[in-house]
N, C-alpha and C positions, 0 to 999 in steps of 0.2 A: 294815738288817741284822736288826733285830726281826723284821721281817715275812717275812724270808726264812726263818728260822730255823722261824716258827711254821708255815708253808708243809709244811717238813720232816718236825717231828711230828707235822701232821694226815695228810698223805701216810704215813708210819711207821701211825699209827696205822690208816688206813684197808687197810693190808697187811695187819697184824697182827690185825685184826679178823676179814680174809676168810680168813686162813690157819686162825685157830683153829675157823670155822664150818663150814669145808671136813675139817677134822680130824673134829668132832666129828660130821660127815653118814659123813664114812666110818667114824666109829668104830660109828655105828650102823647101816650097814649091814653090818658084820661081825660085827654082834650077832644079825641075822637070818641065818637059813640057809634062803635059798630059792636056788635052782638055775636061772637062763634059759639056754634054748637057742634060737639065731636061725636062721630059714635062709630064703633068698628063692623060696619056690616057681615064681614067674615064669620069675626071672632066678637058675639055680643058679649059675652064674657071678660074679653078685656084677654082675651089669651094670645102670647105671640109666639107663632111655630117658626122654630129655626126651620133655616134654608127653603123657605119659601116666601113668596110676595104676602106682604102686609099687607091692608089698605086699612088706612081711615079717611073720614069725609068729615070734612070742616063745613058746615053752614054759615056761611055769611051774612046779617043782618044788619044792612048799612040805612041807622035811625039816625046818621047826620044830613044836615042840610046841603054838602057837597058832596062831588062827586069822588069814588076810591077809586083807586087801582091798587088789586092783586099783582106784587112783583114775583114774589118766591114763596116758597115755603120749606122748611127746615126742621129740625129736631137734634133732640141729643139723647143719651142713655146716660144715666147718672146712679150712684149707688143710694136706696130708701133711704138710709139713717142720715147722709151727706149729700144731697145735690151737689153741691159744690165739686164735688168728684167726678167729675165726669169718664166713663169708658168709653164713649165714643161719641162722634158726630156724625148721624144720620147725611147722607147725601142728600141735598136740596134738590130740589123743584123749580121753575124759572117758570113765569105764568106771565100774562099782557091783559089780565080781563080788568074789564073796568064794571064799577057796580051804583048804579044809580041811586038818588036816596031813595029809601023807602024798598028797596031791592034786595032780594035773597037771592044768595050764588052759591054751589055746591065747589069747592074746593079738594079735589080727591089730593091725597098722601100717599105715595108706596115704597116702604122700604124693607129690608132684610133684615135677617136678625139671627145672630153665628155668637150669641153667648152660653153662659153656662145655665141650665135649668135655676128655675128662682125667680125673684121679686126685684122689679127696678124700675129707679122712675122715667117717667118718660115725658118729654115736655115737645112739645110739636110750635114752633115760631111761624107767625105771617107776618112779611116783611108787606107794609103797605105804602102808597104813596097817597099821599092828600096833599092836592094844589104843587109847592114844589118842597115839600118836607117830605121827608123817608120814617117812617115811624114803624117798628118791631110790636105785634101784640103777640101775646098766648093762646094761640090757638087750645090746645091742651095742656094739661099738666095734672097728672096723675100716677099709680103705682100700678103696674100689668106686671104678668107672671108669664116669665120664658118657660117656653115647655119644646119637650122632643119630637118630631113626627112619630105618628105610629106607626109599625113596620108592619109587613103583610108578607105572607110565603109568594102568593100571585101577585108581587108586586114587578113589573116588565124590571124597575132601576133594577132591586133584588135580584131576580132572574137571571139576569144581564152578568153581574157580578159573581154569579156562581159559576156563572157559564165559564167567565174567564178564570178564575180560579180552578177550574176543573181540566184546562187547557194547560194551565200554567202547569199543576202539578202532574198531569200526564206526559209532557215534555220532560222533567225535573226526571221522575222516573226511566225514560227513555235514555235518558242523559243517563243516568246512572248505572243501567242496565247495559247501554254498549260500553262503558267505560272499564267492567269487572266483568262481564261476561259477553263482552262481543268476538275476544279469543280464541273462545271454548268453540271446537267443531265436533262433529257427530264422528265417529267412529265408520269411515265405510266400511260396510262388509265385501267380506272377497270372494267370489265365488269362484271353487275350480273347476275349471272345465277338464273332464274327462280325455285325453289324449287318444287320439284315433293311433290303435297301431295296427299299421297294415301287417296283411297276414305274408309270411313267404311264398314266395310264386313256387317254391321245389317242396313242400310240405304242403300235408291236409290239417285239417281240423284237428286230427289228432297225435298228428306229428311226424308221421310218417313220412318218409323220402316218394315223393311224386315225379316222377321222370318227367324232362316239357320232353314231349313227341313233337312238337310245333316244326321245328328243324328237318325230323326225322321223312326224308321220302315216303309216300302212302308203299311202295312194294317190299318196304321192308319190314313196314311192320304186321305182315302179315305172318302171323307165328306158324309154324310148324306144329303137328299132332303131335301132343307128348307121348312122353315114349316112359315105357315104364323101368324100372330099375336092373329088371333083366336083360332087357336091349341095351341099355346105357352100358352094360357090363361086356354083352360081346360084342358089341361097334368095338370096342378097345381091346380084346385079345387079339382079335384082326391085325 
């Protein structure tokens, strides 16, 4: 019960701390009288395109008697119905300008913006210095509408992204194709070649038994006048 109790007045206390800090930034910001005016030269609508630069331009209007300096400048994303929620904090700005009374200063803002399509508030901080106090005013604070870029077929990022994808999956393919049919070879054809067969040196063409005379002396083959069947007959009764 101790422990709960003291739970209570650190929590109590830790409110009552941030309410009276928060008092006393706005009580000094109403000690100053400078005047900003915001407007999104981009987007005069109030539209903000993811993944691209923002810009807004703060107007500074310093109707005090001393002189400002410009330190930073800052922002947050918060949800419409709940400011208090914040989704993110804008990355600041760091600035040295100093603004004379009676002095207008253009303040440019540029940040990014990687939410989901929709409505959100959006509050833009100038941290200022006067004399040797640090004082935070509102630059802006208002409701803008995330929106998506519009795409184009001829757009080079587009382009760009098909190109590799087209890359990718022609690889994928190739990959594929040696992997089940890099195996596969063509069938050579055979062609036969015809066999030279030489012909016999002791036959003709047609088959016949060819004497080689090559060997044979030129005197002997000089033939003798045939003789007819009748003389063959009485050379041999002789």
């Amino acid at each position: 019960m101790a422990k709960f109790s003291f739970s209570l007045w650190a929590l109590f206390l830790v409110v009552l701390a941030s309410a009276f800090v928060f008092a006393e930034e706005q009580k000094q910001a109403d000690a100053i009288n400078v005047e900003v005016i915001a407007e999104f030269p981009d987007n005069p609508f109030g539209l903000i395109v993811n993944g691209q630069r923002n810009k807004v331009v703060l107007t500074l209007n310093n109707k005090d008697t001393r002189d400002v300096a410009v330190l930073a400048v800052s922002g947050q994303m918060a949800l419409v119905e709940d400011t208090s929620r914040v989704i993110q904090n804008l990355t600041g700005l760091r600035y040295g300008m100093q603004v004379a009374p009676e002095e207008k200063v253009d303040v440019p803002f540029q940040f990014y913006s990687e939410f989901n399509p929709g409505d959100l508030s959006l509050t833009v901080f100038v941290d200022l210095l006067v004399g040797e106090e640090m004082v935070r005013i509102v630059g802006y604070n208002g409701v803008v509408t995330i929106t998506d870029p519009e795409t184009s077929l001829l757009d080079p990022q587009l382009l760009f992204l098909y190109l590799v994808l087209a890359a990718a999956a022609g690889g994928v393919l190739y990959l594929i194709r040696e992997a089940f049919f890099g195996g596969a070879t063509k069938k050579a054809t055979v062609t036969k070649k015809k066999e030279v067969v030489e012909k016999a040196a002791h036959r003709d063409d047609k088959g016949n038994m060819v004497l080689d005379e090559s060997w044979i002396p030129g005197h002997h083959l000089k033939s003798s006048p045939s003789q007819s069947p009748r003389a063959k007959k009485r050379s041999t009764r002789k």
